[in-house]
C-alpha positions as CSV (number, residue, x, y, z in Angstrom):
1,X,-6.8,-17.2,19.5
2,X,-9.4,-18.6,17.2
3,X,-11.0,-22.1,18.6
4,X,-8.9,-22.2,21.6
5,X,-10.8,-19.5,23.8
6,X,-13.1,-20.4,26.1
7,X,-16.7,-21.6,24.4
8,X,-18.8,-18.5,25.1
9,X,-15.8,-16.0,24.3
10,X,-15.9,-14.4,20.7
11,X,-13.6,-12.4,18.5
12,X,-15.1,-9.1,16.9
13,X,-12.9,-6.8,14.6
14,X,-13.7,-3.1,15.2
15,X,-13.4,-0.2,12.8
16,X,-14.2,3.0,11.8
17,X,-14.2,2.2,8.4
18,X,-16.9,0.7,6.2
19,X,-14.9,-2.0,5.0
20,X,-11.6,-4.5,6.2
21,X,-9.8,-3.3,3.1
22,X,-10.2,-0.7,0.3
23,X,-9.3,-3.5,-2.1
24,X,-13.1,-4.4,-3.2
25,X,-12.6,-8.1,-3.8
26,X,-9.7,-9.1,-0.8
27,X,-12.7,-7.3,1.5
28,X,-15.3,-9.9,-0.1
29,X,-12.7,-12.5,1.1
30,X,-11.8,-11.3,4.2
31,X,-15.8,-11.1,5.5
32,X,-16.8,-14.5,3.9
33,X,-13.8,-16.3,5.7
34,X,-15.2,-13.7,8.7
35,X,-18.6,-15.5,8.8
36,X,-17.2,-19.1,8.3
37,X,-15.4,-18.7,11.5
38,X,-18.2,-16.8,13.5
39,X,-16.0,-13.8,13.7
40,X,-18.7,-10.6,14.0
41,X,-17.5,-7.6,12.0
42,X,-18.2,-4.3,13.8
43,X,-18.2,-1.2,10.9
44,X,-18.3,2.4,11.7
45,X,-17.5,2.2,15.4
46,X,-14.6,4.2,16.5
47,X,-12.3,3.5,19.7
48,X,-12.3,6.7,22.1
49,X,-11.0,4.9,25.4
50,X,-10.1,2.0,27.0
51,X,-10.5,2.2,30.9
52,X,-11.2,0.1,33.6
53,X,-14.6,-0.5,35.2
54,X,-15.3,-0.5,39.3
55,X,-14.7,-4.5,39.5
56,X,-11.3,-4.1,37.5
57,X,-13.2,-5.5,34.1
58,X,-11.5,-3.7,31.0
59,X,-14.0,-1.6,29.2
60,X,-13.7,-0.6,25.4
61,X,-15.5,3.1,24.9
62,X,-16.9,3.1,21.2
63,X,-18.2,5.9,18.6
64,X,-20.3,4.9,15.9
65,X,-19.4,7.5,13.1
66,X,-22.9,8.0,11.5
67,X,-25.3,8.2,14.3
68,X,-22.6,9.8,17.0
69,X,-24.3,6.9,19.7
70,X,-21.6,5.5,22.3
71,X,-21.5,2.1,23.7
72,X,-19.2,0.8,26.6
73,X,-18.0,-2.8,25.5
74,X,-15.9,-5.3,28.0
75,X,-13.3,-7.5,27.1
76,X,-10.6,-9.4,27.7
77,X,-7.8,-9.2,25.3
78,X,-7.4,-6.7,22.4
79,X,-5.0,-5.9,19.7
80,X,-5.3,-2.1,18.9
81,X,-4.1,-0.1,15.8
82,X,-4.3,3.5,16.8
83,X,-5.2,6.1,14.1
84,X,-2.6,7.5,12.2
85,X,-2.3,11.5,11.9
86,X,-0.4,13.3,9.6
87,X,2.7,15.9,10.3
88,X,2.1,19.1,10.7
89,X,5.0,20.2,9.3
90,X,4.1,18.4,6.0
91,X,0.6,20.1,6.4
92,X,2.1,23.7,6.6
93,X,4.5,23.2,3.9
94,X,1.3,22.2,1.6
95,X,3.0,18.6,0.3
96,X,-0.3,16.8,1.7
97,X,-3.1,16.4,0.3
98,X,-6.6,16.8,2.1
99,X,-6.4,13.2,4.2
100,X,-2.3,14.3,5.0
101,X,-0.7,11.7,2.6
102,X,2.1,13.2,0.5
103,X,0.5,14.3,-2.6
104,X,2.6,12.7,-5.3
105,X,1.3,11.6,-9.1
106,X,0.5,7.8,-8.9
107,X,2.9,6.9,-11.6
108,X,6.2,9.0,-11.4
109,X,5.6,9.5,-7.7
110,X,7.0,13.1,-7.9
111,X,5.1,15.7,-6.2
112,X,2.3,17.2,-8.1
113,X,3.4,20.8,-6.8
114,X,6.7,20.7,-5.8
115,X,9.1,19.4,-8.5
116,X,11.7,18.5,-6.4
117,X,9.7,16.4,-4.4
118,X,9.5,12.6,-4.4
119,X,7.7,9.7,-2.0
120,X,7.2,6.2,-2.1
121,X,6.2,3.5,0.7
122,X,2.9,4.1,3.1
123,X,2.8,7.8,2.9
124,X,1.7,8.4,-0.7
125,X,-1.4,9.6,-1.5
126,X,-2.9,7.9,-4.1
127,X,-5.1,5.1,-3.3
128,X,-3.8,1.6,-2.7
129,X,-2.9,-0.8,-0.6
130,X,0.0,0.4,1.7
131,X,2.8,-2.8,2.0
132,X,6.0,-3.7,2.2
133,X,6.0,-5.8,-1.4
134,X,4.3,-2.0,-2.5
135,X,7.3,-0.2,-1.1
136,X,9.7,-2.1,-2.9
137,X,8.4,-1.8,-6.1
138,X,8.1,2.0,-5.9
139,X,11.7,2.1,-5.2
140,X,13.0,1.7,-8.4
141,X,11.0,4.3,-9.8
142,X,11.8,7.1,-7.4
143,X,15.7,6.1,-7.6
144,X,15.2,6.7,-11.5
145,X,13.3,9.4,-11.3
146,X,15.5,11.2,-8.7
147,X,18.2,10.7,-10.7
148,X,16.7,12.1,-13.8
149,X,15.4,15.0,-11.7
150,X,18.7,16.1,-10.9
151,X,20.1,15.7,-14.2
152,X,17.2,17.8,-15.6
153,X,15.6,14.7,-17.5
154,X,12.4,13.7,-17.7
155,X,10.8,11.4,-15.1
156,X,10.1,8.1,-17.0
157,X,10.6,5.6,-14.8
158,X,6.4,4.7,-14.5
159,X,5.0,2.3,-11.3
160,X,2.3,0.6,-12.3
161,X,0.7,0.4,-8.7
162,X,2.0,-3.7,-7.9
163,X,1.0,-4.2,-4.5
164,X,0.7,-7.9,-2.6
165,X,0.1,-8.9,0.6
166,X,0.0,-12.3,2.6
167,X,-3.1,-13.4,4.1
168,X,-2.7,-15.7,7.2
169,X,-5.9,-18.4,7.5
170,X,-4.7,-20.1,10.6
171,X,-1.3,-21.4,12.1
172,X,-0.1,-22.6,8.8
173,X,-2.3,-21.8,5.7
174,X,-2.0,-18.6,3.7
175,X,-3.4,-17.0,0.5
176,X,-2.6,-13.6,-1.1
177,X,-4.0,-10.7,-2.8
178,X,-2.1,-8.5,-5.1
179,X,-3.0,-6.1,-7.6
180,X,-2.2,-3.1,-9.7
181,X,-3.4,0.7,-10.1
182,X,-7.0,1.4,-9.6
183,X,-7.2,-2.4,-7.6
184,X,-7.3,-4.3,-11.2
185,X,-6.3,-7.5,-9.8
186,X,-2.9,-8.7,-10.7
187,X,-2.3,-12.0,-12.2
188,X,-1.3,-13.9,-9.3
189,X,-4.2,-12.3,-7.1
190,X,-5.7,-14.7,-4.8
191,X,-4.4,-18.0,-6.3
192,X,-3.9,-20.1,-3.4
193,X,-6.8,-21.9,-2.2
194,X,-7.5,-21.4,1.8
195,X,-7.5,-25.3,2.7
196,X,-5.1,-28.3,2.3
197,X,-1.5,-29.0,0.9
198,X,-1.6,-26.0,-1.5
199,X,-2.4,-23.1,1.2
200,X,0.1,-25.0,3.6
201,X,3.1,-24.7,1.4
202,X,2.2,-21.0,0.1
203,X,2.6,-20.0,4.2
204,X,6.1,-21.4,4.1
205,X,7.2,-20.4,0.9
206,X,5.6,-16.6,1.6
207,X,7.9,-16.5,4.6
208,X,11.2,-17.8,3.0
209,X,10.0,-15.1,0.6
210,X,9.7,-12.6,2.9
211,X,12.7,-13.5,5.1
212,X,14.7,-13.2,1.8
213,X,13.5,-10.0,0.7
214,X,14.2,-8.4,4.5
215,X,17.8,-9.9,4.4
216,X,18.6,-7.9,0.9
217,X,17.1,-4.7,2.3
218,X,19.3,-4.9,5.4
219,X,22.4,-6.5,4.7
220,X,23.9,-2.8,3.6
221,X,25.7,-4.4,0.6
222,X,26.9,-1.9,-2.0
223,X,24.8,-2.8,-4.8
224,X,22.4,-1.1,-7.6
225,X,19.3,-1.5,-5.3
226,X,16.2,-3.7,-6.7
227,X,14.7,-5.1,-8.7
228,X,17.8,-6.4,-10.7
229,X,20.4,-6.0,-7.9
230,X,23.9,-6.1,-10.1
231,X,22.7,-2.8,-12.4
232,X,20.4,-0.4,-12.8
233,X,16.7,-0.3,-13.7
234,X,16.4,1.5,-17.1
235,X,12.6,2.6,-18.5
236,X,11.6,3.3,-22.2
237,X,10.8,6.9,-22.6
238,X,6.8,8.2,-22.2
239,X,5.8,8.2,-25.5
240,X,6.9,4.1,-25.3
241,X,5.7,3.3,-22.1
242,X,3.8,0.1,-22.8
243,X,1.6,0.5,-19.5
244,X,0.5,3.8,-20.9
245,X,0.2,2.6,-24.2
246,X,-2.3,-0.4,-23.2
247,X,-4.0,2.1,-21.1
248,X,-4.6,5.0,-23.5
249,X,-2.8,7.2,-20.4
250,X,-1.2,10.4,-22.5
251,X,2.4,10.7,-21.6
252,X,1.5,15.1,-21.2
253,X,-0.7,13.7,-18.2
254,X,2.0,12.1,-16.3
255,X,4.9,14.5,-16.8
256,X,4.8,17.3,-14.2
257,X,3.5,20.7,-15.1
258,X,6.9,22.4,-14.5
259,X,8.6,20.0,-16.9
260,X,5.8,20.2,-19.1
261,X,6.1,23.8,-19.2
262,X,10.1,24.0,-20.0
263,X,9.2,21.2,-22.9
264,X,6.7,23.9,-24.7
265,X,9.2,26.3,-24.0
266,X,12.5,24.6,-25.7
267,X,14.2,25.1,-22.4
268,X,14.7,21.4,-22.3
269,X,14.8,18.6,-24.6
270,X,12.8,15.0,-23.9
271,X,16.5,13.5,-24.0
272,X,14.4,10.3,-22.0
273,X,12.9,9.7,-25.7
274,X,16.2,8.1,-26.8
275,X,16.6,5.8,-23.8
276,X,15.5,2.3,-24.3
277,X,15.8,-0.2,-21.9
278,X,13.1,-2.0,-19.3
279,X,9.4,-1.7,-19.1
């Protein structure tokens, strides 16, 4: 819709949220390219309703979240992404944490109660960016780790918190952002200018890219999953990880307390240590 609405229309983002995304520097971007285009950014005002006035006008009803004030705004056309809630069922069975994501430890992605627990994908309650490229990387990990799980080994399969995500500047320019745990910015983040031939290839080679990686995921061919396709992932034990070597991250810290606790005990033996394989 941007440039080709009428002259004295304009195009406002609304949120609750003090920022476009949690991902410090993509939010730097994201409001500078904001303000190029004339695009006013409206923080801390939450939606409550959308109705219609006596002359048939459609009216947005907004909250703003510090000072409680309302305002009645009109417009014309609107995309709206309704708040997300959590299950209640997950909330009674205490596998949330206090915002109602599954709470799961950041690198194993096994529960940090229950043991028998795993999630990957949006609902996981570290902090990140929630995407499809995230999703996929995570996968590998829980498939490990489920599988060592159940044959009483210890999770060593470690994600490293990868995320990417596309971002559209017009019909057919692109950059991206991508980064890693703790949004340290990946190596690839933001590398594609937002103007001429560069950004312009990036949009078509991001959707190849994309159409590619949907085709794998549903084509329901009998194969060892991602990333590698024709076998397994296989992960160095702990003690070797080199993400939590170069990151001084104890391997005690990342192994659940129930495993921890049959460890100290001799119940079980670190048979992961003698595993080598895969970072």
């Amino acid at each position: 819709m941007h440039e080709v609405s009428a002259a004295n229309s304009r195009m406002q983002y609304w949120t609750p949220n003090k920022q476009i995304f949690s991902f410090p520097y993509a939010n730097e971007v994201a409001l500078e390219e904001c303000h190029k285009r004339g695009i006013d950014v409206m923080f801390g005002w939450e939606m409550l309703e959308v109705k219609y006035d006596s002359i048939g006008q459609k009216i947005a009803v907004f909250r703003n979240v510090d000072s409680g004030e309302t305002i009645e705004k009109p417009f014309e056309t609107a995309c709206i992404n309704p708040p997300s809630k959590p299950h209640q069922y997950l909330i009674d069975a205490g596998l949330t944490d206090t915002r109602g994501f599954v709470d799961v430890n950041k690198y194993t992605l096994q529960h940090n109660k229950f043991e028998n627990v795993f999630a990957f994908g949006d609902c996981v309650g570290f902090e990140t960016t929630r995407t499809q490229a995230a999703a996929m990387a995570q996968n590998p990990i829980v498939k490990n780790n489920v599988l060592n799980y159940i044959h009483g080994k210890e999770c060593n399969a470690i994600y490293d918190g990868f995320t990417f995500m596309p971002m559209l500047l017009g019909h057919s320019y692109a950059t991206s952002f991508t980064h890693m745990h703790d949004y340290e910015p990946n190596t690839w983040n933001h590398w594609v200018p937002h103007y001429g031939i560069f950004s312009r290839f990036y949009f078509g080679r991001m959707l190849k890219t994309h159409l590619n990686n949907i085709d794998k995921y549903t084509s329901f061919h009998k194969d060892h999953g991602p990333p590698y396709k024709h076998f397994p992932a296989e992960y160095d034990a702990l003690e070797h990880n080199e993400y939590l070597q170069q990151r001084a991250i104890a391997p005690e810290t990342v192994r659940h307390p129930a495993f921890q606790a049959r460890l100290a005990s001799g119940e079980v033996a670190a048979t992961a240590a003698h595993d080598h394989g895969h970072h």
